[in-house]
C-alpha positions in Angstrom: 112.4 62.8 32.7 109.7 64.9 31.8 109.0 63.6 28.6 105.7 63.4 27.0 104.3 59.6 27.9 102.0 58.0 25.5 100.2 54.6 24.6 100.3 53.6 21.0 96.3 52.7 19.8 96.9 49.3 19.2 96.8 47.9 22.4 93.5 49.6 23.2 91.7 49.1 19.9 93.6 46.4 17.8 94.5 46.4 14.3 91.0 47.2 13.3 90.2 49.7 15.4 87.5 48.6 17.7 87.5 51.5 19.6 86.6 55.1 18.4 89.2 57.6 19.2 87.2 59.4 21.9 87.7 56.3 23.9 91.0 55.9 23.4 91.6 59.5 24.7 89.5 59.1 27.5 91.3 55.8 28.4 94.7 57.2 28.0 93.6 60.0 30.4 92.5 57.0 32.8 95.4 55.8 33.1 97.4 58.9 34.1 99.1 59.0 30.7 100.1 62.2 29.0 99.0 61.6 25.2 97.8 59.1 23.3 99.2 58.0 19.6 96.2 57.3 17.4 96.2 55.4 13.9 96.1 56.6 9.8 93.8 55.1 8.0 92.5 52.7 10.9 90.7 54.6 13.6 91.5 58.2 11.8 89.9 57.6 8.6 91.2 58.8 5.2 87.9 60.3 4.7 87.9 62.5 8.1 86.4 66.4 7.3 88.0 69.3 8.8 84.6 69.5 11.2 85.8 65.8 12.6 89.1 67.0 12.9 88.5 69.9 15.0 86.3 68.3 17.2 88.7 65.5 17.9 91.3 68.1 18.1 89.0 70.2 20.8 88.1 66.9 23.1 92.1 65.9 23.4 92.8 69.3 24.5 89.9 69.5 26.9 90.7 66.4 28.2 94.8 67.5 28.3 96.0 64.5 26.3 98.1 65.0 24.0 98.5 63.9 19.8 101.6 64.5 19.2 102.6 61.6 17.1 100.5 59.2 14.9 101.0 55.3 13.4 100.0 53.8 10.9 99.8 50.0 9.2 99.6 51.2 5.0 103.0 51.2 4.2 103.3 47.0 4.5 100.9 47.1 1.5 101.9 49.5 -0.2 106.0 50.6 0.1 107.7 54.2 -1.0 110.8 51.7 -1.9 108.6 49.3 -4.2 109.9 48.7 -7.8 106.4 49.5 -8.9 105.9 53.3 -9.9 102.6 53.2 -9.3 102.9 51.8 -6.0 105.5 54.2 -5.1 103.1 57.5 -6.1 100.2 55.6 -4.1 102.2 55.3 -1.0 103.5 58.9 -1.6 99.8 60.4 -2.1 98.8 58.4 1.0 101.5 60.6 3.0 100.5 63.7 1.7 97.0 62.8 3.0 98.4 61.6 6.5 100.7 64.5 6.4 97.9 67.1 6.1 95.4 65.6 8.8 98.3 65.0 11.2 99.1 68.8 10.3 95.1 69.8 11.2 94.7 67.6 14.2 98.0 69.2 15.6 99.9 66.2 15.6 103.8 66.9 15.4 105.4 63.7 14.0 104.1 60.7 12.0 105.7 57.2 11.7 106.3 56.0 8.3 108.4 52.9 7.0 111.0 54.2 4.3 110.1 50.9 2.7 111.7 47.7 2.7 114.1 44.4 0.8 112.0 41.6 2.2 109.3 41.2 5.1 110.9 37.9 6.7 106.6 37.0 8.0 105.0 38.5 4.7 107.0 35.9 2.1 104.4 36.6 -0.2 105.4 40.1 -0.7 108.6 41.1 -3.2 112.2 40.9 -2.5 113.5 44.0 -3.5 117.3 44.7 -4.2 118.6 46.5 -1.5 120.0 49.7 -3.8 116.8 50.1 -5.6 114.9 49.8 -2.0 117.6 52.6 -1.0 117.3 54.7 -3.9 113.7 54.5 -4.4 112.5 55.5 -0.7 114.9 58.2 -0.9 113.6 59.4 -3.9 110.3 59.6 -2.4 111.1 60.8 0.8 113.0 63.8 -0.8 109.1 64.3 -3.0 107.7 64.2 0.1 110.2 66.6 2.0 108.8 70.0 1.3 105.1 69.1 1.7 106.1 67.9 5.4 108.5 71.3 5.7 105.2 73.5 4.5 103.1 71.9 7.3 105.5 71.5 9.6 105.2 68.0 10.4 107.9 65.5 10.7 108.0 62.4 8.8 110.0 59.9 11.4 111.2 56.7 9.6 110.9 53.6 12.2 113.2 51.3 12.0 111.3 47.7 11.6 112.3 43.9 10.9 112.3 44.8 7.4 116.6 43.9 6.0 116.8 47.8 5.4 118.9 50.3 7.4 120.0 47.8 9.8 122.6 50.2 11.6 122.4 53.7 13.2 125.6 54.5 10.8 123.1 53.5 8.3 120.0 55.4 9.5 122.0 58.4 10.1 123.9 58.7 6.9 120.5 57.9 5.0 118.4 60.5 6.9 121.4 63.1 5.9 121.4 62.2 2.7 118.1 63.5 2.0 118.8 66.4 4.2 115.4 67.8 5.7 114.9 69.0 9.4 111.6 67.5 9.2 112.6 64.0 7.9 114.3 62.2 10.6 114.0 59.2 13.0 111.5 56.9 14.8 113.7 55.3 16.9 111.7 51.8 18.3 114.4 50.7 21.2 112.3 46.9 21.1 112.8 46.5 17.4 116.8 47.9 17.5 117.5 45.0 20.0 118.0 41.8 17.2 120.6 44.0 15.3 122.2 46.0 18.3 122.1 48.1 21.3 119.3 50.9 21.5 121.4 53.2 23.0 124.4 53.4 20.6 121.6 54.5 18.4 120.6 57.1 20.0 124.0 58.1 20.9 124.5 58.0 17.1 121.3 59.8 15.7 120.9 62.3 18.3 118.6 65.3 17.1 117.6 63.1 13.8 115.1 61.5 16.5 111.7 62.9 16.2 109.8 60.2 18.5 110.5 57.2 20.7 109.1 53.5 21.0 109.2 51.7 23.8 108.6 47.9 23.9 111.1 45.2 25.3 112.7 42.2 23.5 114.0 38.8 24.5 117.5 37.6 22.4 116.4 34.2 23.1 117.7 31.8 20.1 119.9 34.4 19.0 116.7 36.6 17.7 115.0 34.0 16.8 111.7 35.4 15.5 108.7 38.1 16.7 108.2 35.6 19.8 110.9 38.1 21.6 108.2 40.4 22.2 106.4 39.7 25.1 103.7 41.1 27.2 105.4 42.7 29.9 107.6 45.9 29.0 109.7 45.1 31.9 111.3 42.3 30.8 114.0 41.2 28.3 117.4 42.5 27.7 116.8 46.0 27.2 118.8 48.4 29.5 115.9 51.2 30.6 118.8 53.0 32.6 121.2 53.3 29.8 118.2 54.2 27.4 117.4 57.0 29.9 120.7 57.7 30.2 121.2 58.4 26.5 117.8 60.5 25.8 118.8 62.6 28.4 122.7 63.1 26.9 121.0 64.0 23.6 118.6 66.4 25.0 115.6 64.4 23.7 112.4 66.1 24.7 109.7 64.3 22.5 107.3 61.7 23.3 108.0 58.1 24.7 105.0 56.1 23.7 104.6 51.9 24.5 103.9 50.6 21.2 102.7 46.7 22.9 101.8 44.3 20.3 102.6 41.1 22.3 104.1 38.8 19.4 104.8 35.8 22.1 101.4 35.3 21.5 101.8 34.6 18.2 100.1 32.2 16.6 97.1 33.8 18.3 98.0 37.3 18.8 94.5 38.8 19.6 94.4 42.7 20.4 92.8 44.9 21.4 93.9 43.7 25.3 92.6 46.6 27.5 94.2 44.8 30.8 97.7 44.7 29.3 97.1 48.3 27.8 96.6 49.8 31.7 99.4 47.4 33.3 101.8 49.1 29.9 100.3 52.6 30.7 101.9 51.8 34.8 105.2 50.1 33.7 105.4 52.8 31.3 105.2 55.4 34.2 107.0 53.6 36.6 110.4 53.6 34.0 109.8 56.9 32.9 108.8 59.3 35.7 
């Protein structure tokens, strides 16, 4: 596969972003990695000026890694499904913002959540009913739609522990229904694993998917909880051979980034972790290439 291969930021510069983006380029290119996916709002400010951007932009391409996709953490604070209007047009003005720096730093995709009914670790947050999550996300996904279509970036939903589009049926019929080339799928293979088998969703999506996740999960307890994600990418029940297998029977050409937030460390998840980020950057490699 010849596949773009990237390391999400986390690993290398935790949630709040220890390490400047220069870095994380350098160490992506250190560890014979194609790209690097960098964070909204968390080592990209909201604030960055078009003279930031282009200097970024200028060192990545110097350097020969490559930004084509970008994460961020907003959306589990503030949700384009939330009952609250005003949350709604805060999340959507957010993604206009990460829209248009993605579409100046040359990144091709960003990963949003379409929003969610309940966050099973956040049981402070609201329980929303599951047709007004549905209908409200779509609502703004379909405001967002022609901003992404103008700049040409795509807005890839991921699919997250969050009691919302739970099946690739579900995904795919959603994504359709809003019916925009540049609104598609995030497909994270790690997170499918507690609701089914990643490669009938890819099988199932098939061009909807604008990026790829790679992380592995344990079934233990029958999905017990987050503790499923470990710290080695090789392990757990996820079939890399049927994955590959399925990417390449869909044509898939975008990136395949390790997205390694080690949850079986949980209560004492501590990142950044820039031993496990190299030893994920090798695995990564060794599956993919």
């Amino acid at each position: 596969m010849n596949n773009i291969l990237a390391l999400n930021y986390w690993v290398m510069g935790g949630f709040d972003a220890r390490l400047d983006a220069y870095s994380a380029i350098e160490k992506a290119k250190s560890y014979g990695l194609d790209g690097v996916e960098l964070t909204f709002a968390e080592v990209i400010k909201e604030e960055i000026t078009d003279e930031e951007i282009v200097k970024l932009r200028e060192f990545a391409e110097k350097k020969k890694i490559k930004l084509k996709t970008m994460a961020t953490g907003f959306y589990w604070g503030t949700s384009l499904s939330s009952e609250d209007e005003s949350e709604r047009n805060k999340a959507i003005a957010f993604t206009e913002k990460y829209l248009t720096v993605a579409s100046k730093l040359g990144v091709e995709t960003i990963l949003i959540l379409p929003g969610w009914v309940e966050v099973p670790w956040e049981p402070a947050l609201p329980v929303v009913p599951y047709n007004v999550a549905w209908e409200n996300s779509i609502n703004s996904l379909k405001a967002l739609a022609p901003i992404a279509e103008k700049l040409k970036v795509n807005i890839a939903l991921e699919n997250v522990w969050n009691n919302f589009l739970l099946s690739p049926v579900e995904m795919k019929f959603f994504l359709d229904t809003i019916g925009s080339d540049f609104i598609g799928s995030y497909l994270d293979v790690g997170n499918v694993v507690r609701v089914g088998i990643p490669e009938q969703w890819i099988k199932i999506l098939e061009s909807r998917i604008k990026a790829v996740h790679i992380k592995n999960f344990k079934r233990e307890d029958a999905c017990g909880g987050l503790h499923g994600f470990g710290e080695n990418i090789l392990e757990g029940d996820i079939n890399f051979d049927n994955i590959k297998n399925a990417l390449a029977e869909i044509n898939y050409t975008g990136p395949i980034t390790a997205e390694m937030i080690p949850f079986s460390r949980l209560p004492e998840l501590k990142l950044p972790d820039e031993q496990l980020a190299e030893i994920t950057a090798k695995r990564l490699i060794k599956l993919f290439r």
